[in-house]
N, C-alpha and C positions, 0 to 999 in steps of 0.2 A: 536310395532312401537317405543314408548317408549323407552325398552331396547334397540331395535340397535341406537336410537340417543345417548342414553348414554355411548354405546360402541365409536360410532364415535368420542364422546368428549372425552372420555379415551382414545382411540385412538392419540387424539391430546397433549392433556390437561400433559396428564404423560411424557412423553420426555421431552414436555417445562418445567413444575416444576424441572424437573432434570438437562435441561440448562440452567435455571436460577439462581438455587441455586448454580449451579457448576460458572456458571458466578459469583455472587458474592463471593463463595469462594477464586477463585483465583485472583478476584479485590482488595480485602479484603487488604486495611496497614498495618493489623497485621499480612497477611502472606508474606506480598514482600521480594522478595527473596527465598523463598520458591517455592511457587506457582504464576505463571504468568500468564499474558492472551498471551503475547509474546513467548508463547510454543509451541512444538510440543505435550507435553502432553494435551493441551487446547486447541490449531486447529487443530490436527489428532482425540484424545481421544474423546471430546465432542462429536463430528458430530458420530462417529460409536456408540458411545453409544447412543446415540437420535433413529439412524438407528434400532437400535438393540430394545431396547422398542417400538417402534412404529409398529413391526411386534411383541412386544411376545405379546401385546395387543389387538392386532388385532381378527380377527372371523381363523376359520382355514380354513373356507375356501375361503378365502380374497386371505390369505399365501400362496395357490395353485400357484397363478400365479405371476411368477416370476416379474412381470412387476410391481403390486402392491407394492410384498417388496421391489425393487430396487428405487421407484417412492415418492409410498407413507412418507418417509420420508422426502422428498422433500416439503413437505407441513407443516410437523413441523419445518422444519429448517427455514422456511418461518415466520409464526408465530413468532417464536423465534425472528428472526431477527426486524419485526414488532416492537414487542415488547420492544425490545433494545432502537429502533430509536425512537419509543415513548416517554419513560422515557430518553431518552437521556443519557444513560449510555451506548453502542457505535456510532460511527459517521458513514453515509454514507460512505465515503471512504475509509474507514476502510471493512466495509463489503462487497464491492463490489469487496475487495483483496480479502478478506476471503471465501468467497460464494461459490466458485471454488471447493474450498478446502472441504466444508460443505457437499457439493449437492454427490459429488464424495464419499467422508467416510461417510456420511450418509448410500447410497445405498448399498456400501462394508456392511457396519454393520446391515442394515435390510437383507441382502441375506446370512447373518453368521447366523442370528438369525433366519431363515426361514430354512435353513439346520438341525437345531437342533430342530426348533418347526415340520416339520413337521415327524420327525424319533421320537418323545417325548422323547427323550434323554438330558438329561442335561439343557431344553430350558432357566430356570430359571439362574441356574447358571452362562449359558452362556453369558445370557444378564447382569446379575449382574458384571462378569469381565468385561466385555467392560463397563460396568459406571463407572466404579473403576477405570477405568486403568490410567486416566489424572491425579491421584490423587498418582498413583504409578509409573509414566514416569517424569511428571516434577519433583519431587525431586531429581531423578535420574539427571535429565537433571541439575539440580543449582549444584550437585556435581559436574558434568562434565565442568561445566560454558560453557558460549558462547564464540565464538573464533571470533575473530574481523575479518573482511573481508574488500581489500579495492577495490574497482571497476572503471570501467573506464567507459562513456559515449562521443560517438563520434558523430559529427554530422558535415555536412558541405553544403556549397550551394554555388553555382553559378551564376555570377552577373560580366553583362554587363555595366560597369561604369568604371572612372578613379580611383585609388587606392588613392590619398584625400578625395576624397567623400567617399570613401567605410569607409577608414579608421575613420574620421570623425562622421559619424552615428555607428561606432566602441567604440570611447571610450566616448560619449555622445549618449546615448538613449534621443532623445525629449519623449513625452508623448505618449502614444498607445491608442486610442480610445478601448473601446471596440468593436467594429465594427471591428478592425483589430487582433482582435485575436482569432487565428484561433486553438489554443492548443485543439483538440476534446479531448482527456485524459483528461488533466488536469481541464478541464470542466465539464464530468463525474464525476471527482471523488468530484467535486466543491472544489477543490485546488486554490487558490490565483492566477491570474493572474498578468502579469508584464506592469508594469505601465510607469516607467520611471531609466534611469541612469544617475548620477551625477561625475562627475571626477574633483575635484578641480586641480591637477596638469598631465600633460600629460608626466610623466619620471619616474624612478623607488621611490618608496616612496608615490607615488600618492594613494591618498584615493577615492575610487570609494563607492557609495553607489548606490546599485539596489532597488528601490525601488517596492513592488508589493500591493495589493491590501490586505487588512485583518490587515493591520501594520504588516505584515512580510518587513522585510529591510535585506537585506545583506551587510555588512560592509567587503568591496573588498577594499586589501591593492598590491598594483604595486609591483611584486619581479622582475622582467625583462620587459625590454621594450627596443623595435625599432622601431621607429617610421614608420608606413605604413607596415612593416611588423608583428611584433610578440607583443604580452602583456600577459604576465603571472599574477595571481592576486591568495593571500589567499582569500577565503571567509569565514566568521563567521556570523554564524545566531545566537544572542542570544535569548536562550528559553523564557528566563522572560520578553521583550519584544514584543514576541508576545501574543495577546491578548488568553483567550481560545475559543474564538470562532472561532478561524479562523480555526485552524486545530485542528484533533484530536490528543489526546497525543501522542498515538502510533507509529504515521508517523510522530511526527514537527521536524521539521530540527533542529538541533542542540540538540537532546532531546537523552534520553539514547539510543536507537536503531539506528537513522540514523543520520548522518550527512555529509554535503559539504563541502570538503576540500578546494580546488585551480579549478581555471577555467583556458583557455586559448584561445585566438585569434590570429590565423596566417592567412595569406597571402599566396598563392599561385598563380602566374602570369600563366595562360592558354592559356592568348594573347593580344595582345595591348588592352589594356581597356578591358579584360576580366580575371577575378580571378576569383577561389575557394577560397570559406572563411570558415576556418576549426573553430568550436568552441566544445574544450571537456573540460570536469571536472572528478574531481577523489571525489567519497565519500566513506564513510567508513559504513558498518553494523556491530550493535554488538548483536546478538539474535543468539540463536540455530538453527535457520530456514533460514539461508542465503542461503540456495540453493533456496528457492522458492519467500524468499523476494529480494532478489537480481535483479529477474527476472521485479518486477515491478518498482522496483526502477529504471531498466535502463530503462526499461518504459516512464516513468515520466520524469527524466531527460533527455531524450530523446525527448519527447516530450513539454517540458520548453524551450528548445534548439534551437528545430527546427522550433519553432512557432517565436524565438529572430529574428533568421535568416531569415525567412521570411517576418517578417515586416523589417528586413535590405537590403533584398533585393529587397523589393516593392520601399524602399523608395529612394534609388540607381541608381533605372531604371526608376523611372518617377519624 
């Protein structure tokens, strides 16, 4: 009884020592630039090596069933994860992108190393290149560098009101209870909520600040405007400004991976006292992994967006 709890802890215990130390390696200042945690060598490689030790460890006849290898690492990546959010060396929102990513190349990498443990072929080796490999992809990956990406998020909503009013609660946001924010996203991921907007002048040159919850602020500068119809605005999120608590590094706005460029509000007339109110923004990624960070980002933005537009159009209609 003994031995197999021991085994269960080995089981567990060796993958995570192995994403752990691979976590601190690539968090590591002395190796940035090098090695990332913003990799595909560090969110592909990690998870299948974890997958991969946690079936060569295993009993063999565990490994029989495919279910166990594909699952059981599911339970280290868990652990792992735990453990992060403990020590607070990653953030909730951060792993709740990630996990996706984890749970999926985990299982890949316990059913590679279940092919090889149960033909006893290579099983050792096997599982040793898949823990290596994050460690021989991102430096590959900083040779290649990251290729900037810029993206578009659209949203719009419709609202039974005259085009002053609309307009109006357009370039002044009053205050937003939290009761009225309705962002399910950005509440998951406990991202910053938006609080309120300020527009000292209402023409081009006009300085808008969106303020949100965390001491995140966006500093919105007016490059086009028409009044009742259109307003184009830069936005700049400075990093150092924001507190570290509010977000994690990996995702702050303005921070080396993501950032918001320009927002826009137009007008569209549907029918007497009835508009579409279209609001998009362009931001930029710069990581190796834009095909799948992209994906959340429109996410998010998307969903910042669409929660604006609804307390604009609550507040429009009644």
């Amino acid at each position: 009884m003994i031995k197999n709890a021991l085994r269960v802890v080995a089981v567990i215990l060796v993958p995570v020592c192995v994403a752990i130390l691979s976590h601190f390696i690539f968090s590591s200042g002395t190796m940035e630039g090098l090695w990332g945690l913003m990799t595909i060598g560090f969110l592909f490689g990690v998870p299948m090596g974890m997958g991969a030790l946690t079936v060569f460890v295993s009993k063999r006849e565990d490994v029989l069933s495919k279910i166990y290898s594909a699952l059981m690492p599911w339970l280290t990546v868990t652990v792992f994860m735990i453990i992060t959010l403990l020590f607070k060396t990653e953030g909730w929102g951060c792993w709740v992108m990630a996990m996706p990513l984890f749970l999926a190349l985990s299982s890949i990498g316990g059913l590679i190393a279940r092919h090889y443990k149960l033909r006893d072929k290579n099983k050792l080796q096997v599982s040793l290149v898949l823990v290596l490999l994050p460690f021989v992809v991102a430096p590959v990956e900083h040779l290649i560098g990251a290729i900037p990406g810029r993206y578009k998020a659209d949203t719009h909503i419709d609202i039974h009101a005259p085009a002053g009013k609309i307009w109006e609660n357009v370039t002044r946001v009053r205050e937003i209870p939290a009761s009225q924010d309705k962002g399910w996203l950005t509440k998951m991921l406990d991202f910053p909520r938006p609080v309120k907007a300020e527009l000292d002048y209402t023409g081009v040159g006009g300085v808008r600040e969106a303020i949100f919850t965390g001491g995140l602020v966006f500093h919105e500068t007016v490059t086009e405007y028409v009044a009742q119809q259109k307003m184009v605005f830069t936005i700049k999120a400075n990093p150092y400004e924001i507190p570290s608590t509010t977000m994690d590094e990996h995702i702050v706005i303005g921070g080396d991976f993501f950032d918001v460029l320009n927002g826009t509000y137009e007008l569209e007339q549907l029918g007497k006292d009835y508009y579409r109110v279209h609001l998009y923004s362009h931001f930029k990624l710069n990581t190796t992994l834009n095909f799948y960070a992209s994906v959340w980002a429109q996410w998010i933005m998307k969903d910042i967006q669409g929660n604006i537009l609804q307390v604009l159009k609550t507040r429009c209609e009644n």
